[in-house]
N, C-alpha and C positions, 0 to 999 in steps of 0.2 A: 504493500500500500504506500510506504513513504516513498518508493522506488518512482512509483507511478504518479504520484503528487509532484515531486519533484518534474517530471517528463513533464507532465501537464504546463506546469510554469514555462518550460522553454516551446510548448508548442505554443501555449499562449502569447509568445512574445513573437512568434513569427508570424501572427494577425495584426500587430500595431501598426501601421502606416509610418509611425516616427517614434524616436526613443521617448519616453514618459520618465519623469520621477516620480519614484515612488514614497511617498512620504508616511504611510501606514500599513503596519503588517499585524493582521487578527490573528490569533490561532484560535478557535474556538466551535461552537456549532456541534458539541459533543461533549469530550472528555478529553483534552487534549495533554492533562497534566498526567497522563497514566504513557505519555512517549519519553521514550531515552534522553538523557542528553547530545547522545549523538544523533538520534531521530531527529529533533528539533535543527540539528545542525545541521543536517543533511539538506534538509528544506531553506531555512535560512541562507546559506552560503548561495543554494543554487538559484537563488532568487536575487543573491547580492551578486551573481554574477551576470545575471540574465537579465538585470535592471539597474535602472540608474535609481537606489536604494539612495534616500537623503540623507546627510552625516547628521542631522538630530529626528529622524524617523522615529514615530512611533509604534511598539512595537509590545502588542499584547497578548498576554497569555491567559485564558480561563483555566481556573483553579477550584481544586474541591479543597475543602480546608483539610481532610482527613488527607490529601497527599502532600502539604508542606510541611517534611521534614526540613531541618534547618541545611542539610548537606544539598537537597533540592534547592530549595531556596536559593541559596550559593550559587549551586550550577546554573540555574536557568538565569541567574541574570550574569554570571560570568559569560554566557554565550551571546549574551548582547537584549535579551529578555528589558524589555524598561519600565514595562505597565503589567499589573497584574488584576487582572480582575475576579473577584472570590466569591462564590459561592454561595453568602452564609445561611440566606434565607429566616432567618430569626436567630436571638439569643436566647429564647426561652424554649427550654427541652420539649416540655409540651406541647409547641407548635411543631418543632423537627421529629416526633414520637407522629404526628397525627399526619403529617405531610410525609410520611415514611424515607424521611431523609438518611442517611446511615453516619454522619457525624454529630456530634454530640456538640453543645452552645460552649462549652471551654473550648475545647478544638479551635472552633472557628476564632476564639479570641487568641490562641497562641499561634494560630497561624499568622490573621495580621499584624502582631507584635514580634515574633520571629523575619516577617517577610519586611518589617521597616528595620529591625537587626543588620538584616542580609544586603541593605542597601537598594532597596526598592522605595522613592519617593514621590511614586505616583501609585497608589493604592483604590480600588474599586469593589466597593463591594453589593450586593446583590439583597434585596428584602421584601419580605410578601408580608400584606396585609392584608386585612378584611377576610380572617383565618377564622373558623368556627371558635369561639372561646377566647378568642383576642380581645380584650375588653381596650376603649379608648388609654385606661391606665398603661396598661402592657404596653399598648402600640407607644408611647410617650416613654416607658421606660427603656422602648428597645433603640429607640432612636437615642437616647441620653448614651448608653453603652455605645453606639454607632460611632458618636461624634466627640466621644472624649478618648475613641482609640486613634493612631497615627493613621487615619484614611484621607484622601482630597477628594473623594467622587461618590457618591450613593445615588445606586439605580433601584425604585422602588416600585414595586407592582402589585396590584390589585390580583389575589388570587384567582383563577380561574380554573374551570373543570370542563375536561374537554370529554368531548364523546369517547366511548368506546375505551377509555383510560382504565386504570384500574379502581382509582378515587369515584368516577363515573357509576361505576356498580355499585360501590359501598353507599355511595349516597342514595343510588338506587333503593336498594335493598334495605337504607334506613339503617346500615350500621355505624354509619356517621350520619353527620350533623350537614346540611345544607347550605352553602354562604347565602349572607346576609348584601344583599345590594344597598341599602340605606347605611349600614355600617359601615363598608364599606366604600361610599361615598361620603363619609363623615370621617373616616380615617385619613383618608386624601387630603378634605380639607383641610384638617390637625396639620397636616405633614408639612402644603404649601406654607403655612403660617410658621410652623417650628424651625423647620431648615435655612430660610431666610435670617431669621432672627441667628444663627449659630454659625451664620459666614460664608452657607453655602445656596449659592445663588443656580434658582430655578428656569436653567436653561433650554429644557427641553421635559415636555408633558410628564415623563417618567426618571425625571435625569437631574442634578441636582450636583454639583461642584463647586469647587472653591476656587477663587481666584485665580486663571491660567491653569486650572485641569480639567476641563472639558474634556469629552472626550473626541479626540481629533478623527480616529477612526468612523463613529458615527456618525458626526459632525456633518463626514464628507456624504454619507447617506441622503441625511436631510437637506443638504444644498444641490443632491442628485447629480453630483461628483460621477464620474465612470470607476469602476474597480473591477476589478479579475478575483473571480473565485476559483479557488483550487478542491478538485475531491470531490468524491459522490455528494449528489443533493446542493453541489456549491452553484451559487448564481453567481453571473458578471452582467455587466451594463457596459455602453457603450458610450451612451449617450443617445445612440438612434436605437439599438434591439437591445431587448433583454433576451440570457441565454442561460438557461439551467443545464445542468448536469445529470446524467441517471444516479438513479439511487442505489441500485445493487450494487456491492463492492465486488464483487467477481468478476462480474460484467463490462463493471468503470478498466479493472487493470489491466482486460484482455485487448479491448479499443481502445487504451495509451499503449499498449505494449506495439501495439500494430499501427504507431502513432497518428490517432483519430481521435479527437476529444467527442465523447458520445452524449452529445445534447441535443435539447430543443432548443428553436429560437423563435422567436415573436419581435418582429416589429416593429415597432409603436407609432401611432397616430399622431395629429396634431393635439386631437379632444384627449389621446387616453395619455401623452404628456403633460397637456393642462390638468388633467385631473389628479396624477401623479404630483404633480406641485400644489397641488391645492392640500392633498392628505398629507402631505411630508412636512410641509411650510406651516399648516397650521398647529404641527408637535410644536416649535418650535416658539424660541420667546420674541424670536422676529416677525412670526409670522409670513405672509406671501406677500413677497417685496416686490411687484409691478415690474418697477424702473429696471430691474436686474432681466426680468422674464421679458423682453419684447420680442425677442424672437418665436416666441410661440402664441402672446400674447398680444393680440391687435387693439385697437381703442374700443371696438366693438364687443369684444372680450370682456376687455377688463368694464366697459360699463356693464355687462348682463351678470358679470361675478358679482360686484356693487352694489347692483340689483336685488340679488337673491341674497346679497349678506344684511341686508337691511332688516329683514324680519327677524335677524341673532342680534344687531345690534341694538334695536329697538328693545331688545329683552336685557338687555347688558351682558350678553355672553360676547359681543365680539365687538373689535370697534376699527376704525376708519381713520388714518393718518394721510391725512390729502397731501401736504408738506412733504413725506416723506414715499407717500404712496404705499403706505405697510397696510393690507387687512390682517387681524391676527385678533386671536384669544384673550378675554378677559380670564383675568385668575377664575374666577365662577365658570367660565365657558370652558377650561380646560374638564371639567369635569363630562362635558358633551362631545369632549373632539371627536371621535370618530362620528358619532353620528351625527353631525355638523357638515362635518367635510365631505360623508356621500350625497348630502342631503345637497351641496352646491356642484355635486359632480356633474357634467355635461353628461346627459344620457346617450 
């Protein structure tokens, strides 16, 4: 598989039309912290060699906290590792008992205090709320634990239960407990209000940093950046097509071995890139910046967006910067964004 990750990157790179710098490298989309050190290198190098990789790139790894031993730690940023983003999903046992996580809320605190040990000064970590038995107190107490440990970035999510999961049946079957939508729209609010006040400024709907850690990576998502993904199920952009990758790992290393990256691709429209900027741009704290978008957006465009955002801002979820040309999210309106942003999609 690293074999074949690896190939991927150099066949991806005989698609570019011109050299690109690279300024972000993910590992993530799995369990990435269960590869070698030499794994990780294998990848890295062949990507520093097959791109113009920037001298202050960022470069992130997803982490379970049950795999940061401190010799890890070391290695993965001895190999150039800069960002790490963890896992923890809660400090309170009881919520990692009921979400059937398999590290335990100390773990996860010796990992991010081992991993600022180790010389890692950009820290990320990961937290679900609106958890069955999460009372507002909890949620208040988890973020105090959050933000008095050495992290710069907390990305926070509203739990959710997807079909056909295994949480899916238990709720089914009434062996747990059901999330609560109102709770969980009252924890969010908590959260916008507490994280500001603590330094860390709400840059993006689920996303939340301190001063210059953003994260660059995603960043480049929400401004609809092009990137190359690598590996089963990985997506890339172009800026004109999106192109996924298949999913069966058998299959991905037979069609890199026989140098064919085996995807689909799609196209994209004028309406289905305006609409792409319309979901992406309203996560963000800038919202959809007009003056930036003219090339896909006409004056006729942007009056009929206008248009149809009138009925959010008349409610005070969203609001209207003519000066700067920003439509975007009121702090209350983030709590509707997605179904906001279908709701002004060009059908």
């Amino acid at each position: 598989m690293i074999s074949a990750i690896a190939q991927e990157a150099i066949l991806q790179k005989k698609k570019l039309p011109t050299p690109v710098i690279i300024d972000t490298v993910y590992f993530g989309g799995g369990t990435p912290s269960i590869l070698s050190t030499q794994q990780l290198t294998t990848i890295l190098t062949t990507i520093q060699q097959q791109y113009n990789l920037g001298i202050d790139a960022e470069i992130t790894l997803e982490v379970n906290p049950d795999d940061c031993s401190t010799e890890k730690l070391q290695q993965w940023h001895g190999v150039g590792i800069n960002r790490l983003s963890i896992g923890v999903q809660s400090f309170r046992e009881n919520d990692l008992v009921w979400m059937n996580r398999s590290h335990h809320a100390e773990t996860a605190i010796t990992a991010i205090e081992q991993a600022h040990v180790a010389g890692f000064t950009n820290i990320s970590i990961d937290l679900i709320y609106g958890i069955p038995g999460l009372s507002n107190e909890d949620w208040y107490q988890n973020i105090q634990k959050a933000i008095a440990l050495p992290i710069q970035h907390l990305s926070c999510y509203a739990l959710t239960v997807e079909p056909k999961t295994a949480l899916h049946h238990y709720i089914q079957k009434k062996t747990k407990s059901n999330i609560d939508a109102n709770a969980q729209a009252m924890q969010f609010e908590l959260l916008m209000e507490w994280l500001p006040k603590a330094g860390f400024e709400h840059y993006e709907v689920s996303n939340f940093a301190k001063p210059g850690y953003q994260s660059k990576h995603n960043s480049n998502y929400w401004k609809g950046i092009p990137y190359i993904g690598l590996g089963p199920s990985a997506h890339s952009y172009n800026g004109i097509q999106r192109q996924w990758n298949i999913a069966n790992n058998h299959s991905y290393i037979q069609h890199i071995q026989n140098d064919h990256i085996p995807a689909e691709i799609e196209t994209l429209t004028a309406a289905q890139k305006r609409n792409e900027q319309i979901m992406i741009g309203l996560r963000t704290k800038e919202g959809i910046e007009l003056q930036k978008l003219k090339d896909t957006w006409s004056q006729h465009h942007q009056q009929q967006l206008i248009k149809a955002a009138q009925k959010w801002i008349n409610k005070d979820l969203m609001e209207w910067l003519p000066q700067t040309q920003q439509l975007r999210l009121t702090q209350k309106g983030m709590l509707y964004a997605d179904g906001i942003a279908s709701d002004l999609f060009e059908v």
